[in-house]
C-alpha distance (Angstrom), angle and dihedral (degrees) to the residues before:
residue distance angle dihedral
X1 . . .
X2 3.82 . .
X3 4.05 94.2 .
X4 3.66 91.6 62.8
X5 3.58 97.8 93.1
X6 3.94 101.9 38.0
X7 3.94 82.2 50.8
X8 4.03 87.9 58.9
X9 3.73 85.8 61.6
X10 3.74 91.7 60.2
X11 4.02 101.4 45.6
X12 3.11 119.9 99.7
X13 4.33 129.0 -165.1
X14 3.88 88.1 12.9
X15 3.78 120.5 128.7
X16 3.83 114.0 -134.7
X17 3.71 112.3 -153.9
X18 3.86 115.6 -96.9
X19 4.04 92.3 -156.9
X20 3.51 139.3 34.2
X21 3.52 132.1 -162.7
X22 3.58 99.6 -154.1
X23 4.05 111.3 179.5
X24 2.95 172.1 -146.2
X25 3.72 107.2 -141.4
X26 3.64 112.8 -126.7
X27 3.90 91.5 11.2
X28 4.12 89.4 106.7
X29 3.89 96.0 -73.5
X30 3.49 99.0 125.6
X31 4.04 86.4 51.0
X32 3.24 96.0 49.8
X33 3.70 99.4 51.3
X34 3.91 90.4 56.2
X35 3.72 88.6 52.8
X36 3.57 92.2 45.5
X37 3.79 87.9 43.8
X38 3.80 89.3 63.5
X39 3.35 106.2 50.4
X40 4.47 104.7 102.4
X41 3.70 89.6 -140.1
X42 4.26 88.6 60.6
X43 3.32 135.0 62.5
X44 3.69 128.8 -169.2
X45 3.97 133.0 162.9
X46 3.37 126.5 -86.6
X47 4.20 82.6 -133.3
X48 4.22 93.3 80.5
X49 3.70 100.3 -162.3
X50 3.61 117.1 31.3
X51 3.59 95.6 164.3
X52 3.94 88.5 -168.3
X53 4.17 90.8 151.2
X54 3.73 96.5 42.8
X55 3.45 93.2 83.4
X56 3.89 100.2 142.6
X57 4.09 85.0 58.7
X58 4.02 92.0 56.5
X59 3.74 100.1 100.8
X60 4.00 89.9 41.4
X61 4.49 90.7 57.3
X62 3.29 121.9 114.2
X63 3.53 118.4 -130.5
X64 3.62 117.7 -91.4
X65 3.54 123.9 -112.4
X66 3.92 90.4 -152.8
X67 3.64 142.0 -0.4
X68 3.89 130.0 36.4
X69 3.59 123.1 -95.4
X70 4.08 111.3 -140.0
X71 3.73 119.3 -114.4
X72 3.67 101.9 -169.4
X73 4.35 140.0 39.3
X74 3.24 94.3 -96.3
X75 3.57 103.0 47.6
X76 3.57 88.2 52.9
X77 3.64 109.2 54.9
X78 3.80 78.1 44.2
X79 3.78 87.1 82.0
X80 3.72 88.2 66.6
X81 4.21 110.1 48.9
X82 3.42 87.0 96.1
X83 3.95 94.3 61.4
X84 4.08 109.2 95.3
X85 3.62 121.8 -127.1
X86 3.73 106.2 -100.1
X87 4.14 89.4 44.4
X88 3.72 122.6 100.7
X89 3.76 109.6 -124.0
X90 3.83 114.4 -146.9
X91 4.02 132.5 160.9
X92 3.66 133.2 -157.9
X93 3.78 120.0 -132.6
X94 4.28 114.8 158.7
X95 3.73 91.6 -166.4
X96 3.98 93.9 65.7
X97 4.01 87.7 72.1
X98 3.97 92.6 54.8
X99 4.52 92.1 34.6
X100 3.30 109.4 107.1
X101 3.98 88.2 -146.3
X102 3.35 113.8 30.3
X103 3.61 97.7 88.6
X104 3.83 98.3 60.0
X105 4.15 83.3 44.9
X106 3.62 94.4 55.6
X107 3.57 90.9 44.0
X108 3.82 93.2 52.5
X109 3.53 92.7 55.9
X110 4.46 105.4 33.4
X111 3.47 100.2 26.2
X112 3.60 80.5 175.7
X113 3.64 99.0 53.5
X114 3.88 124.5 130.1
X115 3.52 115.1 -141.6
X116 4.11 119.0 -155.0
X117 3.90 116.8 -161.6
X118 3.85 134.2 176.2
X119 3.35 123.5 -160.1
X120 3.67 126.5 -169.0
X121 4.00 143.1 -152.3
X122 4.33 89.3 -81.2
X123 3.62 94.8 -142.1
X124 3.89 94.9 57.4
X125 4.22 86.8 41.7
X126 3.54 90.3 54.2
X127 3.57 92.6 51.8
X128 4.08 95.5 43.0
X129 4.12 82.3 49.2
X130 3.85 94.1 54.1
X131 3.87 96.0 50.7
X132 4.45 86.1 42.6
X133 3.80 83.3 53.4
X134 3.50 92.9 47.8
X135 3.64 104.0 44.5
X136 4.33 83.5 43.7
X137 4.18 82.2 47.2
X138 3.44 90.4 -128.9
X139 3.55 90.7 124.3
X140 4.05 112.5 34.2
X141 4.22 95.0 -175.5
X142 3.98 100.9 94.7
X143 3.62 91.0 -171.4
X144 3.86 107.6 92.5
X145 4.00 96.4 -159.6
X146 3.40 84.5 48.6
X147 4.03 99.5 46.7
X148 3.78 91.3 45.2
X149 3.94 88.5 54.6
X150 3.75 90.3 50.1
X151 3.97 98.0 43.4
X152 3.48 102.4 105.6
X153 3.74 108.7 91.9
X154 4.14 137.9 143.6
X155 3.39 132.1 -86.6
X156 3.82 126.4 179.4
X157 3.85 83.6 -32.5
X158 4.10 103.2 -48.3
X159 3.22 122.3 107.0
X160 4.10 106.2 -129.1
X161 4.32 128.3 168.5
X162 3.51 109.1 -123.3
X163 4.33 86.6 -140.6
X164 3.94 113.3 16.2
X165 3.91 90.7 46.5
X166 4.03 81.6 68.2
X167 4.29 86.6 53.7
X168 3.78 102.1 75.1
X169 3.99 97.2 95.4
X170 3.81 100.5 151.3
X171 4.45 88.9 55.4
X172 3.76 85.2 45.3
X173 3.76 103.8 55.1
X174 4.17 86.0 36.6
X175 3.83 87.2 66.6
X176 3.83 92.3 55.5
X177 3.54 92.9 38.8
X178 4.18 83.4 55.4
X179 3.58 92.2 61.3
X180 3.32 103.9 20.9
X181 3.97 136.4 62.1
X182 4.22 108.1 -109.2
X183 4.20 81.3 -121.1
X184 3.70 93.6 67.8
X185 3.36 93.2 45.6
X186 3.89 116.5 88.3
X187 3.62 117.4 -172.1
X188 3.60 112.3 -170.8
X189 3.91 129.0 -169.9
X190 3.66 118.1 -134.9
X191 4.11 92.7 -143.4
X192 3.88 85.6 67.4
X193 3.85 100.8 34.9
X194 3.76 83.2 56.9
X195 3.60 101.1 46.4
X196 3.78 106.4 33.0
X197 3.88 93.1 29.9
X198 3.48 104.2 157.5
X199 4.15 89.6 49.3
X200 3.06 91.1 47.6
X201 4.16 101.1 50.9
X202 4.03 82.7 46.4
X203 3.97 90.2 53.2
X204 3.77 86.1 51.8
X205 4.38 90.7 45.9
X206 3.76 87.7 58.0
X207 3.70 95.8 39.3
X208 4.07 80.6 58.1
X209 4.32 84.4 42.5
X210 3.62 91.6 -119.9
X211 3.46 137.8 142.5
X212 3.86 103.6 -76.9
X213 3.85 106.5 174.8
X214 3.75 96.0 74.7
X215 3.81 118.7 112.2
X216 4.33 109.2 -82.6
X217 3.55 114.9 -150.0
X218 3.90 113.1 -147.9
X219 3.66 117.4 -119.3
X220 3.58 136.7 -170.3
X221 3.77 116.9 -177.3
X222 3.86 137.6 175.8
X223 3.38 92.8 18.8
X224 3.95 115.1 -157.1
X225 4.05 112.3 -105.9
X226 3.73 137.7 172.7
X227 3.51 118.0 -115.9
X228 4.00 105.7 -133.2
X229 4.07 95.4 -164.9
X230 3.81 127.5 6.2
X231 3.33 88.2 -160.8
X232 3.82 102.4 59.8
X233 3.69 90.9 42.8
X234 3.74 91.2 56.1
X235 3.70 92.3 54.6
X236 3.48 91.0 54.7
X237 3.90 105.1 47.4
X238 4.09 82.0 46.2
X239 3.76 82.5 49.1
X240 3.85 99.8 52.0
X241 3.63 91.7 19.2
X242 3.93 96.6 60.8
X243 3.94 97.6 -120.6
X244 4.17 111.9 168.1
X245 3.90 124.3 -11.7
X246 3.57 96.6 -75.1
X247 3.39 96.1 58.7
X248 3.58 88.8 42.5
X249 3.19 100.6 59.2
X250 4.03 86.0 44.0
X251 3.54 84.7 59.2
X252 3.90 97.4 48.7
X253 3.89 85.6 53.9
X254 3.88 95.8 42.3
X255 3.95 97.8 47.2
X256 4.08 86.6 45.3
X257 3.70 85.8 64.5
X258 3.12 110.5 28.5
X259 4.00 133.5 61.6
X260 3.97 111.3 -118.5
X261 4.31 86.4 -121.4
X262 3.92 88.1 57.2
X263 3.37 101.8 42.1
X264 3.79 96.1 48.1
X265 3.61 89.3 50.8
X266 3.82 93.0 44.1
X267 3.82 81.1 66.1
X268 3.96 107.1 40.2
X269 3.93 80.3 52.7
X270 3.51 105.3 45.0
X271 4.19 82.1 44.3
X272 3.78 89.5 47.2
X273 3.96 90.7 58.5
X274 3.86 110.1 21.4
X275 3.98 103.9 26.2
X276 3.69 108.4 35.2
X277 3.69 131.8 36.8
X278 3.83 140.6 170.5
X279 3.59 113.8 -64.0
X280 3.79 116.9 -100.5
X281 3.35 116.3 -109.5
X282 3.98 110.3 -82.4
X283 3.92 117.4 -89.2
X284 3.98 99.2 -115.5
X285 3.34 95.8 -158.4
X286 3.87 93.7 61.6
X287 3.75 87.1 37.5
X288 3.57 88.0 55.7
X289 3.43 98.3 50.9
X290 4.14 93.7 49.6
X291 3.70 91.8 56.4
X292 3.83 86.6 54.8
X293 3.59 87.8 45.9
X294 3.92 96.4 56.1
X295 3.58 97.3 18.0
X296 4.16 91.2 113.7
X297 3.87 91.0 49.0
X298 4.38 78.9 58.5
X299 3.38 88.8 54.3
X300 3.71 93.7 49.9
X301 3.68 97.0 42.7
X302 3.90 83.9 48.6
X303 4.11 97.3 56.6
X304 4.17 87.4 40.2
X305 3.77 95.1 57.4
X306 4.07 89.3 25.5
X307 3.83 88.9 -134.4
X308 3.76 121.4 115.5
X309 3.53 98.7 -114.3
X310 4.27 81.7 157.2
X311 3.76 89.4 71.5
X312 3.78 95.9 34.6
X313 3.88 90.6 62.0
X314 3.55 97.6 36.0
X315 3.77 98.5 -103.7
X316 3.77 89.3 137.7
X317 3.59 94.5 71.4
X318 3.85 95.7 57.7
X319 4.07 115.4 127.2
């Protein structure tokens, strides 16, 4: 991934993006970006997540379950022809917050690029990541205490922790705040995007110095759900998804019959009541003992932004 930024020297008519949402995952980002998304004086890709910079997190991405992430230059800035010449073009990408070089590649190529990242309380992230993982099957242990203990794994030779590699806000926002000027950096919290969402999307439409009085349409996406049996949902993504020949020939059958609208909502319904469920509340113990784990990154994160984030998430009241 090192040629990406000499090759922006050499294109020519492409847009680059002027904004970035750039994480964390389930911290709002995938909200945002439809709001954003909406907005007639932004354009952003239909592909959310093109994690072109992040190129140090390649071998650790899951696989997608649709869309095709671009490889080269050219294919990237193809995600923005569509965008109209008054419109600010932006992207959203989680992983850029936790790469340890996509900062410094953005910055080579938009110098002028405002970054927007949300951070939330980590042991309530780490929690929301484990079920994502789980109802992606990325992660197959359902027990969070359990998955936490087990995260450390492999990959291409370094040793990386599938959730606590996510908790190291205050390095994070320093490598933006390297290459970037603290003013077009936004940090957002996720306490106050949630509560005061519509202030908060307009803070984020005049940090991008766009119009910010139009109407904003709340949006919650990729909710976080339990998965009730791994099993069943397996079948059925191999079912609709075409896994083996039996399925496959299922499939041939099912799409024969069936219109492509009604059988894709056959299955987000029968996953929305059979499949997945609300989560159950969290295990405090293990909640407990991940605050106490990342309680001094808290305190960090607290000083850097010089708001008390410790008191805001209840770090205070730690034993």
């Amino acid at each position: 991934m090192s040629s990406e930024p000499q090759a922006a020297e050499h294109a020519t008519g492409g847009r680059v993006p002027d904004f970035f949402i750039v994480g964390h995952h389930k911290s709002g980002t995938t909200a945002l970006y439809e709001m954003l998304r909406r907005h007639p004086q932004i354009f952003m890709p239909d592909l959310k997540e093109p994690r072109f910079f992040a190129g140090d997190l390649r071998p650790q991405f899951e696989p997608r379950s649709h869309g095709i992430a671009p490889t080269t230059w050219d294919d990237y800035l193809a995600l923005f022809e569509a965008a109209r010449p008054e419109q600010r073009v932006g992207e959203a990408s989680p992983a850029y917050l936790r790469s340890s070089v996509a900062a410094e590649a953005i910055a080579a190529v938009q110098p002028a690029a405002r970054s927007i990242a949300i951070l939330r309380e980590p042991a309530s992230f780490v929690r929301s990541l484990h079920l994502q993982l789980v109802q992606e099957h990325a992660e197959t242990e359902k027990d969070l205490g359990k998955a936490v203990a087990n995260e450390q794994r492999v990959i291409d030779g370094k040793t990386v922790l599938r959730y606590s590699d996510h908790i190291h806000y205050v390095d994070q926002l320093r490598r933006f705040h390297a290459v970037f000027p603290r003013e077009q950096v936004l940090v957002l919290i996720y306490d106050d995007f949630r509560r005061e969402n519509e202030a908060t999307v307009r803070k984020v439409l005049r940090f991008l110095e766009v119009d910010d009085s139009i109407p904003v349409d709340v949006h919650e996406a990729n909710p976080t759900v339990r998965v009730r049996s791994l099993q069943l949902d397996n079948v059925m993504r191999r079912l609709y998804g075409g896994g083996g020949p039996l399925s496959r020939g299922v499939n041939t059958t099912v799409k024969a019959l069936t219109p492509t609208r009604l059988r894709r909502g056959a299955a987000r319904a029968f996953r929305q009541r059979v499949i997945y469920g609300s989560p159950q509340p969290a295990d405090e113990r293990v909640m407990s003992e991940l605050r106490a784990r990342y309680r001094a990154e808290v305190q960090q994160l607290s000083e850097y932004l010089e708001r008390d984030l410790v008191a805001l998430w209840g770090y205070d009241s730690l034993g």
